[in-house]
N, C-alpha and C positions, 0 to 999 in steps of 0.2 A: 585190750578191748577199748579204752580211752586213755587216748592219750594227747598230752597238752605238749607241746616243744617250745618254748622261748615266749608263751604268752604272755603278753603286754596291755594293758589301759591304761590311756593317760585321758585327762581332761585340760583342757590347755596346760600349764606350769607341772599339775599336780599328777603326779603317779600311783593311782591306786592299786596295779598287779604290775611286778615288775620280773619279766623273763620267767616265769615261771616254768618249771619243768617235771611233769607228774604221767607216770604209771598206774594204771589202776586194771587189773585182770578180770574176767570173766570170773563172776559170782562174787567177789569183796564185796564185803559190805565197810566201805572207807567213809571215814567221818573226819571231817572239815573243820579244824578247832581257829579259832582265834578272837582278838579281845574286838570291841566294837570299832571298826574303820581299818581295820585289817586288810580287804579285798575279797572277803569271802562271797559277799551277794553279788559284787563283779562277778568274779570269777565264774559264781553257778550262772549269770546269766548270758555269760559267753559260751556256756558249754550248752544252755538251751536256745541259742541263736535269738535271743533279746537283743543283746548288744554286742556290735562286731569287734573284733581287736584291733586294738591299735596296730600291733606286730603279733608274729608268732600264729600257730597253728592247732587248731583242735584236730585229732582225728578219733573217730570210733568207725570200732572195727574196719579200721586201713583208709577209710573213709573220709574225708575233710567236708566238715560239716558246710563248710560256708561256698563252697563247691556244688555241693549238693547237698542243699537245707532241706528241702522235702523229703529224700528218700532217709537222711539222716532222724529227720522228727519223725517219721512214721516208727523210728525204733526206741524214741525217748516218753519217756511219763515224765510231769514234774509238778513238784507241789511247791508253791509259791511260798513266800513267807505269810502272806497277807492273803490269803482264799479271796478269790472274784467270782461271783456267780450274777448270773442274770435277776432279778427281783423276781419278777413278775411269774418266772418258772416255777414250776417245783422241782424237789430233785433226783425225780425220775425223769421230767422231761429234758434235766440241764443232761442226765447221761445218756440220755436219747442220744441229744446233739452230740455230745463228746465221742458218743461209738461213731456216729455218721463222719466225723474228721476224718476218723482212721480208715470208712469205707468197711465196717462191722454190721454184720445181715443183722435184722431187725430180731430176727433168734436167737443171735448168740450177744447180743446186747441185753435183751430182756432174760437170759439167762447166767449172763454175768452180775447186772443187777442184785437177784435174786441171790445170790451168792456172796455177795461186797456186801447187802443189805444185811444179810445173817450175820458176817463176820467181823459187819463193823459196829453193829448194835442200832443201825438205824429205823427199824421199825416204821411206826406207822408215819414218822417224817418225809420219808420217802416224798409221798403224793401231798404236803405241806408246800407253799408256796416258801420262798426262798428269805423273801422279807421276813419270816416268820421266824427264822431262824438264830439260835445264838450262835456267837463266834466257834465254842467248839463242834455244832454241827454242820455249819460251813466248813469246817476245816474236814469233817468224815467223809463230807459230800466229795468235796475235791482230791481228797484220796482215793475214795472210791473211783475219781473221775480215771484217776493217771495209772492205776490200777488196768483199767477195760479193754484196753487193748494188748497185755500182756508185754509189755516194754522190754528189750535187751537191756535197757540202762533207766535206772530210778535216780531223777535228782531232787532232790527233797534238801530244803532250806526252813530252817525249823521245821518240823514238826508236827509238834509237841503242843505248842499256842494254842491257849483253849481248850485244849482236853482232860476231860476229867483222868484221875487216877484209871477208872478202868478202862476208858477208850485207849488210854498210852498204853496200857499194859496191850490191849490188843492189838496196835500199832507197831510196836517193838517187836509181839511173834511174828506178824503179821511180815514186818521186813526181814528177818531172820530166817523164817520160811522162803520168800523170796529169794534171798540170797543164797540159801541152801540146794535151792533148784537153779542154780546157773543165773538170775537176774544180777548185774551191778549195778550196787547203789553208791551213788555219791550225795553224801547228806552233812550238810554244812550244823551245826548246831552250837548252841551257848551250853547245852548242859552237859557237861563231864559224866556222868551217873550214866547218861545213856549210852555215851560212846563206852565208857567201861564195861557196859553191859551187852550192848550186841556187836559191838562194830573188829573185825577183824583186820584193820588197817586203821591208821592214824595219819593225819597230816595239820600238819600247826604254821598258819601264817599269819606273820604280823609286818605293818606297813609294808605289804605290800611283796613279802620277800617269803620264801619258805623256809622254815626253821629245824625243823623236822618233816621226816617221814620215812616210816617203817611200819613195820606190824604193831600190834597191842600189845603182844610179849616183852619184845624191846621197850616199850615207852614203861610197862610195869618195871622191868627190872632196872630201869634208869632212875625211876621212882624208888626204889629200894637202896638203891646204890645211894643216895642222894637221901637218904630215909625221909622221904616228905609222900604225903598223899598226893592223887591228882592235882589238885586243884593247886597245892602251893608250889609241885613239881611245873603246872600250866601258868604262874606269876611270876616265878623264877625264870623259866624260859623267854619269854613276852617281856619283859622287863630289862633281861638283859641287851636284848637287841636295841 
C-alpha cells in the first residue's frame, strides 16, 4: 500500500533520512518510533509531499506520489504535529473548507461533521471561533479534519499533544477502528504505551537509519528475550547505534 525505496533527505552536509526502505500493507496500523533528530518528521513529511526527497522514491498504491501529487493526496489525511487552523473560522467552517479540498458535496460534509463531532466529543465547539480554542481542541479539530474524506492512508505525527485522557482514549479506538476497516496508518509518536497498545507493526529510526522493523509481536518477544520493558528495550536499541 506504501511504500518508500532508498528514501533520502539531506540538508546540505547533514543527513537527516538515509536510504531508507519501508513496507507498510493495507490496513497496518505502523507506528514510527525514534528518539528526537531521528528523521521521523522528515520522513512523514515526505510521505505527505511537504518536502521532496533528496533520492529514493515514495509509492502508494503503485503510485509515485511526487509524479502525481494530486491524485496521490486525494488519498492521504494527516495530522500535523503542531494543528494550523485558520483563527478567525470556527470549526465547522475550517471542515467546510477541508471537505471542499477533497471536492466532498456540501451533504456529505455536513454529515461527516455530525459524526466526527459525536465521536470526538467536540460539542458545542464546533461553531466557536478557532481563536477560542485550546491546544487540545485544535488538535480534535484537525483530526476530525483528516478524517473527512475517508483517506486510504492516515499519517499522523503525534497525536496525542494536547489531549486530554479521554479524547486519546477516543483517538486510539478511533485509529484502531480505522485500521480494522482497511485504512493504513503511519503515525510517527514519542509514546511507547500507545504503540504498545494499538499499533500492529513497528518501525524504530535513529540518525537517520532504520533499526528495526517488524510486527509488535516480534518487538515484544525481543523484549522478553532481553528481559527489559519497552522503553529500556527502545534506549538499548537507540543507543547502540
Amino acid at each position: 500500500m506504501l511504500e518508500l525505496l532508498n528514501l533520502e533527505k539531506t540538508f546540505g552536509n547533514f543527513t537527516a533520512v538515509n536510504r531508507i526502505n519501508l513496507k507498510i500493507n493495507k490496513g497496518e496500523l505502523f507506528g514510527f518510533l525514534g528518539p528526537n533528530g531521528a528523521g521521523k518528521t522528515t520522513t512523514i513529511k515526505m510521505i505527505a509531499g511537504l518536502l521532496s526527497p533528496s533520492f529514493g522514491n515514495i509509492y502508494l498504491d503503485g503510485i509515485d506520489i511526487w509524479l502525481k501529487p494530486i491524485e496521490s493526496k486525494m488519498k492521504i489525511g494527516y495530522i500535523p504535529d503542531q494543528p494550523f487552523l485558520y483563527d478567525k473560522l470556527t470549526g465547522k467552517e475550517f471542515l467546510y473548507f477541508s471537505g471542499g479540498l477533497y471536492n466532498l458535496s456540501k451533504e456529505v460534509i455536513k454529515n461527516k461533521i455530525d459524526e466526527l463531532t459525536e465521536q470526538l466529543k467536540i460539542g458545542s465547539w464546533i461553531d466557536k471561533r478557532s481563536e477560542e480554542y485550546s491546544q487540545g481542541m485544535r488538535q480534535r479539530i484537525v483530526i476530525a479534519s483528516s478524517f473527512l474524506h475517508e483517506p486510504e492512508l492516515l499519517i499522523v505525527d503525534e497525536p496525542m499533544i494536547g489531549l486530554d485522557p479521554q479524547s486519546a482514549f477516543d483517538v486510539k479506538k478511533m485509529l484502531k477502528e480505522k485500521a480494522k476497516n482497511g485504512t493504513t496508518i503511519f503515525m510517527s509518536t514519542h509514546s511507547l504505551n500507545v504503540v504498545e497498545e494499538i499499533c500492529t507493526h513497528v518501525g524504530i529510526i535513529n540518525k537517520g537509519n532504520i533499526i528495526f522493523n517488524d510486527t509488535i509481536k516480534v518487538l515484544h518477544n525481543l523484549k522478553d528475550e532481553n528481559n527489559h520493558n519497552l522503553e529500556e528495550l527502545f534506549i538499548q536499541l537507540t543507543n547502540e547505534e
